[in-house]
Residue frames as qw, qx, qy, qz and C-alpha x, y, z in Angstrom:
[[0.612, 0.617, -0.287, -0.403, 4.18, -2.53, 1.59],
 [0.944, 0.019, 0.285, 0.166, 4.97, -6.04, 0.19],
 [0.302, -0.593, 0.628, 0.402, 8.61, -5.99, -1.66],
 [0.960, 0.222, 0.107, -0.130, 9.04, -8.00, -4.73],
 [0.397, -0.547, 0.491, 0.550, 12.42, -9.45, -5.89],
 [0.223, 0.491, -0.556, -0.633, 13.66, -10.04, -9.43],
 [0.017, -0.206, -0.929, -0.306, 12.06, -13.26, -10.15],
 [0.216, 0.583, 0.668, -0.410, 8.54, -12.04, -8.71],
 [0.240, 0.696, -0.040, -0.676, 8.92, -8.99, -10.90],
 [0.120, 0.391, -0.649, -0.641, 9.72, -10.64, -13.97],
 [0.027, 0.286, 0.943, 0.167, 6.92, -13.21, -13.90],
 [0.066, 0.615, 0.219, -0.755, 4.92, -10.04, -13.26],
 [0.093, 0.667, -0.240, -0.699, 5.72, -8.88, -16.34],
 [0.321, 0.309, -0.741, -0.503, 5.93, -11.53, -19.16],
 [0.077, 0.225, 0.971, 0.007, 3.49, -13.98, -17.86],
 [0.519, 0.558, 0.588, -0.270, 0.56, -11.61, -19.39],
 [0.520, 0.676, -0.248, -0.460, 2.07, -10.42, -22.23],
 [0.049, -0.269, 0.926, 0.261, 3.13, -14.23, -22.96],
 [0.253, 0.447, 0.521, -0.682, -0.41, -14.51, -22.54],
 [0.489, 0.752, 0.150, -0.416, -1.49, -12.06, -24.91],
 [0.086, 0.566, -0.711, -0.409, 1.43, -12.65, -27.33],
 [0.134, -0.083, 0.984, 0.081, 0.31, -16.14, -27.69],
 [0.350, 0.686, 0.596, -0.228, -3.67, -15.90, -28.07],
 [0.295, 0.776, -0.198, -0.521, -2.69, -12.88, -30.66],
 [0.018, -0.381, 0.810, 0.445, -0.32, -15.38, -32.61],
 [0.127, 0.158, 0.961, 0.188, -2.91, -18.12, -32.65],
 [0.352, 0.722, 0.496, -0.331, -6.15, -16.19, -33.46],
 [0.036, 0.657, -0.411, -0.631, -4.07, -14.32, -35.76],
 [0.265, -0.134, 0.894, 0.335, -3.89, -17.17, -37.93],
 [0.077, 0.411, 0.908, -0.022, -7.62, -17.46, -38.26],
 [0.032, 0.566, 0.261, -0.782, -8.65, -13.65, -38.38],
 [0.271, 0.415, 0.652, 0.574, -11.11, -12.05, -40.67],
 [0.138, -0.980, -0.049, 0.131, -10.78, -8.43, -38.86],
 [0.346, 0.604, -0.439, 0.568, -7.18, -6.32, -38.79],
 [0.734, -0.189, -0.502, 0.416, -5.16, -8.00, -36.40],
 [0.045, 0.339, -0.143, 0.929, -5.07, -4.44, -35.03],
 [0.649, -0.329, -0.107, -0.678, -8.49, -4.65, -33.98],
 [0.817, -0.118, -0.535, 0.180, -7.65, -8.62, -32.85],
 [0.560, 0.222, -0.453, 0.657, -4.84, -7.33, -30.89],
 [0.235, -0.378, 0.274, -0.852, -6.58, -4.09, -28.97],
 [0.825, -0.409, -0.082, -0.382, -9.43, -6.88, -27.89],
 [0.855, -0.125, -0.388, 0.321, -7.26, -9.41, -26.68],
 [0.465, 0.144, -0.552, 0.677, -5.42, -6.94, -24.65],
 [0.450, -0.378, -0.179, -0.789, -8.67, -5.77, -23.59],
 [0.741, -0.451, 0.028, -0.497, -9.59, -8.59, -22.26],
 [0.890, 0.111, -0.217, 0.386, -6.41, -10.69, -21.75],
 [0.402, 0.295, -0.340, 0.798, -3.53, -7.84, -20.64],
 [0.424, -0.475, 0.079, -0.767, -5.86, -5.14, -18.66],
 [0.778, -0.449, -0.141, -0.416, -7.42, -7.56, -16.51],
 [0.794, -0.099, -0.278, 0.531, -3.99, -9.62, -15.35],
 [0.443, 0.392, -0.182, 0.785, -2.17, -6.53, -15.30],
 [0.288, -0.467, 0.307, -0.777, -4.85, -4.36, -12.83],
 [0.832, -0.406, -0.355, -0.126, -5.88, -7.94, -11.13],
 [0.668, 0.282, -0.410, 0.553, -2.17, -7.36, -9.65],
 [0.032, 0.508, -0.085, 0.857, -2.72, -4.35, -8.48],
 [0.609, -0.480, -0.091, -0.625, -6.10, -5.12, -6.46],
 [0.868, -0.355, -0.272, 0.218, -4.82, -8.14, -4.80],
 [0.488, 0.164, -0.419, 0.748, -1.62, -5.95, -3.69],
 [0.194, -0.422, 0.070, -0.883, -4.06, -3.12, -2.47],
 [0.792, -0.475, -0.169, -0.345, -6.45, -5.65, -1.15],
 [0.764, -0.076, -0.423, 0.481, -3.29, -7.41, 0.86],
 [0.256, -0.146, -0.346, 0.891, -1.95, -4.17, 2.24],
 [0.135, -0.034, 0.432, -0.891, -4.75, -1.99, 2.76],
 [0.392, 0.218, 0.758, -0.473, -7.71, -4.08, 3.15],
 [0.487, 0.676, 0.171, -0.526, -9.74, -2.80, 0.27],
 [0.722, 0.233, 0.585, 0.287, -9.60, -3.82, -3.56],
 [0.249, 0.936, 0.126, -0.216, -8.41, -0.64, -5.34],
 [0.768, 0.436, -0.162, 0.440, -5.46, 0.73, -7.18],
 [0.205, -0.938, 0.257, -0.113, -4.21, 2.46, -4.05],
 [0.889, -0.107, 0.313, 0.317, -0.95, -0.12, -4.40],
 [0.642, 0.384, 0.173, 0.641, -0.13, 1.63, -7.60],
 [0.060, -0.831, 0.109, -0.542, -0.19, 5.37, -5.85],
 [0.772, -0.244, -0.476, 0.344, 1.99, 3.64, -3.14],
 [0.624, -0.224, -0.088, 0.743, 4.18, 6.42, -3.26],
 [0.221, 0.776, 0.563, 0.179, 2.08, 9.24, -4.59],
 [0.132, -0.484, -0.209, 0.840, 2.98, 13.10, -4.21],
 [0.330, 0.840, 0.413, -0.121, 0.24, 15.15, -5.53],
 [0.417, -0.170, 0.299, 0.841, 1.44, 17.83, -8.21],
 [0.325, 0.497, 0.197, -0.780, -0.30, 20.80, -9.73],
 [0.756, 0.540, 0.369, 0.037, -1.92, 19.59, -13.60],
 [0.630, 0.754, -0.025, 0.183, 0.45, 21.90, -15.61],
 [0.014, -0.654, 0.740, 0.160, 3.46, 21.17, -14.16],
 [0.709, 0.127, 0.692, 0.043, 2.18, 17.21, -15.04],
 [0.641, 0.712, 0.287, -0.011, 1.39, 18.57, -18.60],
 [0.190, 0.859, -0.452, -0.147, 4.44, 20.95, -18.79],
 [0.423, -0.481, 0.767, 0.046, 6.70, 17.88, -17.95],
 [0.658, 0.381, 0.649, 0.019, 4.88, 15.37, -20.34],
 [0.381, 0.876, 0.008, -0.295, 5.09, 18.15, -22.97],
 [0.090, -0.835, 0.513, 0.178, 8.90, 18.27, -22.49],
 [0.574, -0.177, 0.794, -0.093, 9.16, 15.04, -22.63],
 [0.658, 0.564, 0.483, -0.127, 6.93, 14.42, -25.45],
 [0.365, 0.897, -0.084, -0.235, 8.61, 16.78, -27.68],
 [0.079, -0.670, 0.687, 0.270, 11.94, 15.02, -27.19],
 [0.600, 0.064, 0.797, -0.040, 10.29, 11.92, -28.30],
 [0.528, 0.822, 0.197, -0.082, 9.51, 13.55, -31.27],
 [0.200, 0.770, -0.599, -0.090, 13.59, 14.14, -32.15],
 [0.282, -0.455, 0.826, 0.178, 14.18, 10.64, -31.25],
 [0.700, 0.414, 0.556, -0.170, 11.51, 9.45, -33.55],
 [0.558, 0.816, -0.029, -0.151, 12.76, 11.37, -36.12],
 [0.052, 0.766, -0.636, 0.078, 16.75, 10.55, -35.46],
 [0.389, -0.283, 0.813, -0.328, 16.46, 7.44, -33.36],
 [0.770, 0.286, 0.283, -0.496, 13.33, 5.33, -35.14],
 [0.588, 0.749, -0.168, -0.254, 14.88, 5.44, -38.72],
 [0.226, 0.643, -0.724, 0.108, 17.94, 4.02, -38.07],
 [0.459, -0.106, 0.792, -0.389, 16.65, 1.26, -35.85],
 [0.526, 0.562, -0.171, -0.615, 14.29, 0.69, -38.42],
 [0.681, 0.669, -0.229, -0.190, 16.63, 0.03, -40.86],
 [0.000, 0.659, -0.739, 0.138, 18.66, -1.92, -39.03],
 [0.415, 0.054, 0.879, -0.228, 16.51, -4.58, -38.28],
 [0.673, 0.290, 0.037, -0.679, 14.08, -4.03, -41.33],
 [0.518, 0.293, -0.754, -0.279, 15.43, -7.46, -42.86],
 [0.175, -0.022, -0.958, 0.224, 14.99, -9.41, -40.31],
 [0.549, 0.279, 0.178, -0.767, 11.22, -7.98, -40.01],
 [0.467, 0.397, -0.498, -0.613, 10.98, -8.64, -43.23],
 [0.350, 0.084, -0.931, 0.061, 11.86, -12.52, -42.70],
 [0.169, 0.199, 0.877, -0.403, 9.65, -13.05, -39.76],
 [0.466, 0.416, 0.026, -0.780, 6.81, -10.75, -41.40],
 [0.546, 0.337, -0.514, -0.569, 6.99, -13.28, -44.56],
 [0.333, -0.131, -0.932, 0.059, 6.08, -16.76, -42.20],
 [0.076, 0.251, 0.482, -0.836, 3.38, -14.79, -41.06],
 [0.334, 0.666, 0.667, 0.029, -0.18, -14.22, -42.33],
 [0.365, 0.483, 0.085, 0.791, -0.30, -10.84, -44.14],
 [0.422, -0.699, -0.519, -0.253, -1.93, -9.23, -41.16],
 [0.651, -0.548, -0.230, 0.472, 0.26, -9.48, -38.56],
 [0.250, 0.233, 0.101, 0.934, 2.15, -6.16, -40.94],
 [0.012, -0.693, -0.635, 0.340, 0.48, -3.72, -39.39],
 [0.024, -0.741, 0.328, 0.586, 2.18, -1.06, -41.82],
 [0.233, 0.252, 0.796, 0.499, 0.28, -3.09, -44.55],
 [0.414, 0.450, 0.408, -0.678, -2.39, -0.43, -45.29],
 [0.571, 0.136, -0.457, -0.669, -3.41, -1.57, -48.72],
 [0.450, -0.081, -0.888, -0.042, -4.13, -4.79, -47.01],
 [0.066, -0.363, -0.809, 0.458, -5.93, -3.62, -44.17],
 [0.503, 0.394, 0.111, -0.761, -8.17, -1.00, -46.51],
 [0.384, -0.088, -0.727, -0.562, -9.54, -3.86, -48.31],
 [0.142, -0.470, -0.869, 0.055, -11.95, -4.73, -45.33],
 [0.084, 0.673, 0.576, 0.457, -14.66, -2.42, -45.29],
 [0.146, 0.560, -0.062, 0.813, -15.28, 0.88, -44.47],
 [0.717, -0.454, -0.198, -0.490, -17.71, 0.18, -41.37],
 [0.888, -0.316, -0.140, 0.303, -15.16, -2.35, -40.05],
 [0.596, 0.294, -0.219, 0.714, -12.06, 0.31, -40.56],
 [0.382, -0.661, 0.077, -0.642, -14.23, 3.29, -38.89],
 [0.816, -0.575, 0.011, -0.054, -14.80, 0.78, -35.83],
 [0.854, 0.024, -0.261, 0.450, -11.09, -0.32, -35.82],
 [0.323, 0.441, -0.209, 0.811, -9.94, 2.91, -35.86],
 [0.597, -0.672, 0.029, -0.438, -12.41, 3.93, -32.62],
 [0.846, -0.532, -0.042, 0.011, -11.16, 1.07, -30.61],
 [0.744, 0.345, -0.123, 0.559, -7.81, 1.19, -31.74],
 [0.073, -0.651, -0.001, -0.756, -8.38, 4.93, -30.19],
 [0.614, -0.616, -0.059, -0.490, -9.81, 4.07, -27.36],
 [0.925, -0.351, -0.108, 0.095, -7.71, 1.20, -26.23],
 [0.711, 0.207, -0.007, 0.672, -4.20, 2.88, -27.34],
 [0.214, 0.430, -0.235, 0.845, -4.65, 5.86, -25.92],
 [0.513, -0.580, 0.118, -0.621, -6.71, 5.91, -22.97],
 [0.906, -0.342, 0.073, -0.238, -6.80, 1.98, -21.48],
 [0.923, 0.050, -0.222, 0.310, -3.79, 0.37, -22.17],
 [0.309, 0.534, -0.357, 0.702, -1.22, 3.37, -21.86],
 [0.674, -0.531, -0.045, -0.511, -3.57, 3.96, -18.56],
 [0.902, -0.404, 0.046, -0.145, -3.02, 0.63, -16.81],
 [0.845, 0.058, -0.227, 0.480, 0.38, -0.33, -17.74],
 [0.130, 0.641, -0.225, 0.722, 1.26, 2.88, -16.05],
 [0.602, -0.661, 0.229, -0.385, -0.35, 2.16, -13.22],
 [0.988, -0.141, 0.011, 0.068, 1.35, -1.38, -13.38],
 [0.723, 0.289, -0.189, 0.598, 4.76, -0.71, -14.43],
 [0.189, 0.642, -0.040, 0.742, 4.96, 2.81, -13.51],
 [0.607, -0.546, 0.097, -0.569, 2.89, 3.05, -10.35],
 [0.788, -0.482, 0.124, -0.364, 3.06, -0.42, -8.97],
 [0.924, 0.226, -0.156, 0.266, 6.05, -2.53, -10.12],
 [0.380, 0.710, -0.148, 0.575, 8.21, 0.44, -9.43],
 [0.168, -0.711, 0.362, -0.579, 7.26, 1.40, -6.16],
 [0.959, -0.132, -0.046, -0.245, 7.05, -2.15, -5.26],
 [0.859, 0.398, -0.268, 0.180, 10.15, -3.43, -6.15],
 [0.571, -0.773, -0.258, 0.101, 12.70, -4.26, -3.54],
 [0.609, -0.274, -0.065, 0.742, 15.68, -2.35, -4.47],
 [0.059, 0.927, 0.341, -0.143, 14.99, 1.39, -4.69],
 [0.616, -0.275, 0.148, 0.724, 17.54, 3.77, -6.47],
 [0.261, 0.670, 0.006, -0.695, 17.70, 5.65, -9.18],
 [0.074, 0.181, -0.865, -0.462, 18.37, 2.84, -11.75],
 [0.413, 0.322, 0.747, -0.410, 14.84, 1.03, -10.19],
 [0.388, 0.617, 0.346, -0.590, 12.85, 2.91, -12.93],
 [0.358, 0.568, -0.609, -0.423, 15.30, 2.87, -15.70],
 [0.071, -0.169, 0.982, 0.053, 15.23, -1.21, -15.15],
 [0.345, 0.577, 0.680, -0.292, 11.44, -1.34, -15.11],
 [0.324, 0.752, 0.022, -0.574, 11.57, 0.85, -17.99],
 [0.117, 0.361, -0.877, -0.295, 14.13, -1.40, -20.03],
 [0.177, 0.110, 0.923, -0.325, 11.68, -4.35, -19.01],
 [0.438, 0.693, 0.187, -0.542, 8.44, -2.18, -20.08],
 [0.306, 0.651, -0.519, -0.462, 10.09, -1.78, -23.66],
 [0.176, 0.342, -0.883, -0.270, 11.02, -5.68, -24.00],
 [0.416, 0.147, 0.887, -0.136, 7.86, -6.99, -22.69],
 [0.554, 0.578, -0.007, -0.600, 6.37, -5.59, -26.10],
 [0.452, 0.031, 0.804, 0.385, 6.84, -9.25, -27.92],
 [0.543, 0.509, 0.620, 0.248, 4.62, -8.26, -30.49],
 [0.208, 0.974, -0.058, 0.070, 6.69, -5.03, -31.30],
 [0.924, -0.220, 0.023, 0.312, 9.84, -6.62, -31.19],
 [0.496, 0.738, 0.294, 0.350, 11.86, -3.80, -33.23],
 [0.109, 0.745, -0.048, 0.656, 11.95, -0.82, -31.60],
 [0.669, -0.573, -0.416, 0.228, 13.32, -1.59, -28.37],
 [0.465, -0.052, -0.109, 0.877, 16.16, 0.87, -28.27],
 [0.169, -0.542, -0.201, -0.798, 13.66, 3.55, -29.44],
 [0.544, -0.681, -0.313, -0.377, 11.39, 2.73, -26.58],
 [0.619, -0.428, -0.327, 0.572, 14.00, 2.83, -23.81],
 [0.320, 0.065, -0.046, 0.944, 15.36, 5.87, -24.84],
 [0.181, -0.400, -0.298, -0.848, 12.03, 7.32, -24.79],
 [0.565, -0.675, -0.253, -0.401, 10.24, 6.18, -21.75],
 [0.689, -0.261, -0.454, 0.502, 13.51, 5.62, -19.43],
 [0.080, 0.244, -0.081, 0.963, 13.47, 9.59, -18.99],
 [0.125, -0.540, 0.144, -0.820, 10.56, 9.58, -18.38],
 [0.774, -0.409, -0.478, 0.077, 10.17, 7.08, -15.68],
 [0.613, -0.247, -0.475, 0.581, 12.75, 8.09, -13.87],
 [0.200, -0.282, 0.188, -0.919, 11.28, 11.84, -13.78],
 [0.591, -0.447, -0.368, -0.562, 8.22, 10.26, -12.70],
 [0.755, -0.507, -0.415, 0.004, 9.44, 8.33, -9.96],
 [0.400, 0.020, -0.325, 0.857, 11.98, 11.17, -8.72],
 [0.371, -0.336, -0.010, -0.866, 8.68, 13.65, -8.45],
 [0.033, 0.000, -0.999, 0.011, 6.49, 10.67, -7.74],
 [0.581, 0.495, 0.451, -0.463, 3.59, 11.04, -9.51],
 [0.376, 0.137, 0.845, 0.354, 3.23, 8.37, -12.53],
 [0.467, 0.774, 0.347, -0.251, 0.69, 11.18, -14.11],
 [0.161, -0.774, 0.361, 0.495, 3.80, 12.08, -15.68],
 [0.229, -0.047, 0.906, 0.354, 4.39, 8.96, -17.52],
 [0.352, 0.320, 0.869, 0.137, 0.94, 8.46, -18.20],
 [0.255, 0.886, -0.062, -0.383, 0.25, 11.85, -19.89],
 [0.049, 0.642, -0.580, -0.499, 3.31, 11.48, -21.60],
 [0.234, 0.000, 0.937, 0.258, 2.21, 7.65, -23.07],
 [0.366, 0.543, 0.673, -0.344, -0.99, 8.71, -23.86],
 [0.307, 0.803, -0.266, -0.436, 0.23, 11.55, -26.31],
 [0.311, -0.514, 0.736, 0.312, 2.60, 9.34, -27.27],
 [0.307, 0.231, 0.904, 0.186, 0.47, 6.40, -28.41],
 [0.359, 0.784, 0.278, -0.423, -2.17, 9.18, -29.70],
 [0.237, 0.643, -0.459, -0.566, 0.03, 9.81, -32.55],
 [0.225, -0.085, 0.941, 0.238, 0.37, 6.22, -33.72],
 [0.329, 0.487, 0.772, -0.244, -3.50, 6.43, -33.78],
 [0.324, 0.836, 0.015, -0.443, -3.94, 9.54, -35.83],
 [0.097, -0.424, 0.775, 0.458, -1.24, 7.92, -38.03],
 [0.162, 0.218, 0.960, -0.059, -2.72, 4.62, -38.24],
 [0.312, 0.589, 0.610, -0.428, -6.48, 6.42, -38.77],
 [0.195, 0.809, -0.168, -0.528, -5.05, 9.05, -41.53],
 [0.210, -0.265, 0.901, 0.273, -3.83, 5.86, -43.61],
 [0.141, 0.178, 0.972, 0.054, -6.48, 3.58, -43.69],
 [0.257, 0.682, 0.609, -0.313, -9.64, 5.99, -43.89],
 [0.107, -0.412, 0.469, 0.774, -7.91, 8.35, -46.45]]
């Protein structure tokens, strides 16, 4: 297995969501969809493809073959419902720090939102829904599909395997902090969710570092899928109302 150190890993990380941050800012300008919808394509075809090209060239380097067997370096099979019970557990406490933890973060930064939000088209709010139900019903139905599809199945998906799966088991100092630093890292490469970083550590450094003490990343990626599944049913129960 190839090692990486701290500079490899961190260009790793922020050189595709600088990437996508940047093609999102400047199409943004010009959009005449919900930047929502902008955003899920561009990471479609802008984040996904950098993020599992990584992968295949590590897999194709060490074991000959182009696959994601790089990110299951370190794999240990586990039965489905202790993956689900754990993800559950997990899930549920994310649900107390959303309600405790969110709100207060929030509101701690909501001015300075506010400020960047107002040198911004109105779009980029994504927690404008009277601005994003004025485009039609036909375009909100599709948003809300891909929005679905890419937030809870593909993105949560691959950046597990990347962060979770391959960064992790990759990296070249191995402890018990490894995960919680790749999890701090996870959380801040979200430039275009600047906000809620504390929220997201506290919520996915747990479970990273159960995942990579069991070691199997189905953990995480059960638990990010639910996760981001609410936003979506949020986000859908808004705008189609």
């Amino acid at each position: 297995m190839n090692k990486i150190g701290i500079k490899v890993l961190l260009l790793r990380i922020f050189a595709p969501t600088l990437v996508l941050s940047v093609s999102y800012l400047v199409l943004g300008h010009f959009c005449n969809i919900p930047h929502l919808l902008l955003f899920c394509i561009l990471g479609t075809f802008i984040l996904v493809p950098m993020e599992l090209g990584m992968i295949f060239a590590a897999s194709k380097k060490e074991y000959g073959t182009v696959s994601l067997k790089s990110a299951f370096a370190d794999y240990v099979k586990m039965a489905n419902w202790k993956v689900f019970l754990i993800s559950f557990i997990f899930f549920g406490i994310a649900g107390l720090l959303s309600a405790f933890i969110a709100p207060v973060e929030n509101q701690f930064f909501a001015e300075l939102r506010s400020n960047v939000l107002h040198n911004l088209p109105t779009g980029f709010d994504w927690t404008n829904y009277e601005y994003i139900k004025s485009f039609s019903k036909p375009m909100l139905v599709f948003a809300c599909i891909y929005y679905g599809i890419f937030n809870v199945f593909v993105g949560p998906v691959t950046e597990e395997l990347f962060f979770r799966g391959y960064l992790t088991s990759h990296y070249k100092i191995q402890n018990g902090f490894t995960p919680i630093l790749i999890a701090v890292l996870f959380s801040l490469y979200h430039f275009w969710l600047p906000f809620q970083n504390v929220f997201r550590i506290l919520v996915f450094a747990p479970v990273a570092y159960a995942a990579y003490k069991k070691k199997n990343l189905y953990i995480a990626m059960c638990f990010h899928c639910l996760c981001n599944l609410v936003s979506v049913v949020g986000f859908a129960s808004e705008v189609l109302r």
